[in-house]
C-alpha positions, 0 to 999 in steps of 0.5 A: 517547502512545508508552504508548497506541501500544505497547497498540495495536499490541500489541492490534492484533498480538494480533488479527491472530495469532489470525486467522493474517494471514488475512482479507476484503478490501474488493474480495472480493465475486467470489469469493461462491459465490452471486454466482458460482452466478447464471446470467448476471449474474457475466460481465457488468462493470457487474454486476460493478463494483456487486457489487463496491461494493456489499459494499464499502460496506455497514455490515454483513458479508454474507460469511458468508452470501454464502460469500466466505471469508477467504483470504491476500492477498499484499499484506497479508502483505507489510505484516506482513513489512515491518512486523515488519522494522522492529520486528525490533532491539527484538521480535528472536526473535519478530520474526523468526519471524514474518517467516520464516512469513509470507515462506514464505506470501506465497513460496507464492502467487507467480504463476508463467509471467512473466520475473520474480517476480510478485504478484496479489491472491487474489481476481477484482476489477473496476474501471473500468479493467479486470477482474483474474483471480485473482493476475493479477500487478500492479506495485502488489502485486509491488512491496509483496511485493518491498520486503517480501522485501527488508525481510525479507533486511536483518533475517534475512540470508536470501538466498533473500529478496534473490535472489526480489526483484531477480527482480522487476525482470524482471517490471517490465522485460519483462513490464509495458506502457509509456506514454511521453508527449511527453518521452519519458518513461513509465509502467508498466503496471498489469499485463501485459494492459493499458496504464493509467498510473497515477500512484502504480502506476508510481512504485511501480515505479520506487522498486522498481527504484531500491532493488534498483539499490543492491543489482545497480548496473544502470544500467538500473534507475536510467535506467527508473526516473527516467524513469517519476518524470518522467513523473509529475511531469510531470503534477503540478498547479501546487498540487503534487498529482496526480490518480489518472491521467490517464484522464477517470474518474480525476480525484479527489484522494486522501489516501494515493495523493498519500503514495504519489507522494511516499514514491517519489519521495523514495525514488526520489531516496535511492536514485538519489542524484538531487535532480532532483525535489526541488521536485516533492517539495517542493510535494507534501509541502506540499500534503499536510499542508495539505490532507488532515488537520484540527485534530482529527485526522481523514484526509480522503479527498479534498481537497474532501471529509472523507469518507469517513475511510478507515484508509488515510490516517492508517497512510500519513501514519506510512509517508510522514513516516517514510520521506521523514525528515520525521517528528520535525517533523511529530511534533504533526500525527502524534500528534494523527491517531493519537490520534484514529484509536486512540480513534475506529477501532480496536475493543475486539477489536483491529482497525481499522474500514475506514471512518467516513462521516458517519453510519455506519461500517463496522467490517469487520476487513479483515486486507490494507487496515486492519490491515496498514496499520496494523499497517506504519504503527504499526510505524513509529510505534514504531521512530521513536519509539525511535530519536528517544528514543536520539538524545536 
């Protein structure tokens, strides 16, 4: 198994060397020249939103035609540093090289006139919650770009790393909105110019600050991000899961957002030296492997629906084992995802598809969402494999 993951990664590192870590992005549909040349149409939501899902689920590509152009997404750049750091012992040089260029890249497309640090996605997106404005920092990719600094600094020792990092913490602190509920505990916002509380966003956030916590000893940081943990875990349903939110139009289950909520809150716990929310962990880790992945190997999507089998989920089940130390006792559950993920949704060019849905699939290489993902997740895959073989 290990021999089929290696010419994978490899295969798939290969691919994304050729592209430069550049591509399209499921959410890139705003950025169409001919979309945005329509006279009306492009400054009203509802045009927006089915714009968006529409190029997001065809099975075929239209970008070429509709002049949406790759571009670096700062969040996928992140995955590649994050992912490259933790092969960095066993890859050394080119390891290394490639974390220098990519750390320079994602540091030229930081978002400038906030209190700290900050990242946005390159391109304009709807959702049913807000409109985002290109690069208009957010918590989920501030936070991914941050972690991937971070990464970056404990491989390389560069400081200039750490130091644009723990400046993330500000953006966090000052700049994001705050939800508090009845106990007096809260959730971050998704970006300065909204107030939605989403559940994996915040913990996001709240593991950041725990970890930059280990390197500034700021009691603030570990106070702020506990109570934005128990504020999730406030709402955590009897079986362990979570909905996305608590808004009415986000009550879906999902397959990688419940690994998120759970790779924070035991990091969070790691870097807090705080097993408060060891149960709340505890239930959700056994929900998760129970309901999400089958015999045969497939990611469902959502805990009442198999599809659509998204890339997303077998590259977070890696992330999620690997981080939480669970991942030599899940090891039968992960090989049998990977194996059918490697035979079923990678391409003979190296890429990963996006989606397989009941009866299609949609093969679009998008360089942030699967191959980042995977190429992060694999590269777990890969250090746990060598660090359980040297344990042996």
């Amino acid at each position: 198994m290990k021999d089929s993951v290696l010419n994978s990664f490899n295969s798939l590192e290969q691919y994304c060397k050729k592209e430069d870590f550049k591509g399209w992005d499921p959410y890139d549909g705003l950025t169409s020249k001919i979309f945005n040349a329509l006279p009306i149409l492009p400054n009203k939501r509802i045009s927006r939103l089915i714009w968006i899902q529409l190029i997001k689920k065809l099975p075929f590509n239209l970008r070429g035609i509709l002049r949406i152009e790759k571009g670096y997404n700062p969040k996928g750049l992140a995955l590649f540093i994050s992912g490259y750091s933790k092969i960095s012992q066993s890859r050394n040089s080119d390891a290394i090289q490639q974390i220098n260029r990519l750390c320079e890249k994602v540091i030229e497309l930081q978002t400038q006139g906030f209190s700290g640090s900050c990242w946005g996605y390159n391109f304009d997106w709807e959702s049913r919650a807000f409109f985002q404005k290109k690069f208009t920092p957010t918590i989920v990719v501030t936070t991914y770009v941050s972690n991937a600094l971070l990464d970056a600094y404990e491989a390389t020792k560069n400081k200039d790393y750490l130091n644009l990092a723990i400046s993330s913490k500000d953006f966090i602190i000052k700049d994001l909105k705050r939800t508090y509920n009845d106990n007096g505990n809260l959730a971050f916002s998704y970006s300065p110019f909204d107030s939605t509380s989403v559940f994996n966003a915040s913990l996001l956030g709240a593991k950041l600050l725990s970890r930059i916590y280990t390197y500034t000893n700021e009691k603030e940081l570990i106070s702020l991000a506990k109570k934005a943990v128990a504020y999730c875990c406030d709402y955590q349903n009897a079986d362990g899961s979570w909905f996305y939110s608590p808004l009415p139009f986000h009550q879906w289950i999902d397959n990688f957002h419940t690994g998120f909520n759970l790779e924070c809150i035991y990091e969070y716990g790691l870097f807090a030296k705080d097993d408060s929310f060891e149960k709340n962990f505890n239930d959700g880790m056994s929900y998760y492997l129970k309901t999400f992945f089958d015999k045969e190997g497939r990611s469902k999507y959502y805990n009442n629906s198999l599809y659509p089998i998204d890339i997303h989920s077998p590259s977070q089940l890696i992330i999620t084992l690997a981080k939480t130390n669970l991942f030599a006792k899940n090891r039968k559950l992960i090989d049998r995802v990977v194996n059918w993920t490697i035979e079923n949704m990678q391409s003979p060019k190296g890429y990963f598809y996006f989606q397989k849905r009941k009866f299609y699939a949609n093969k679009i290489p998008f360089m942030r969402w699967s191959e980042g993902w995977m190429f992060y997740g694999l590269a777990h895959y890969l250090q746990n494999t060598l660090e359980g073989e040297k344990a042996a």
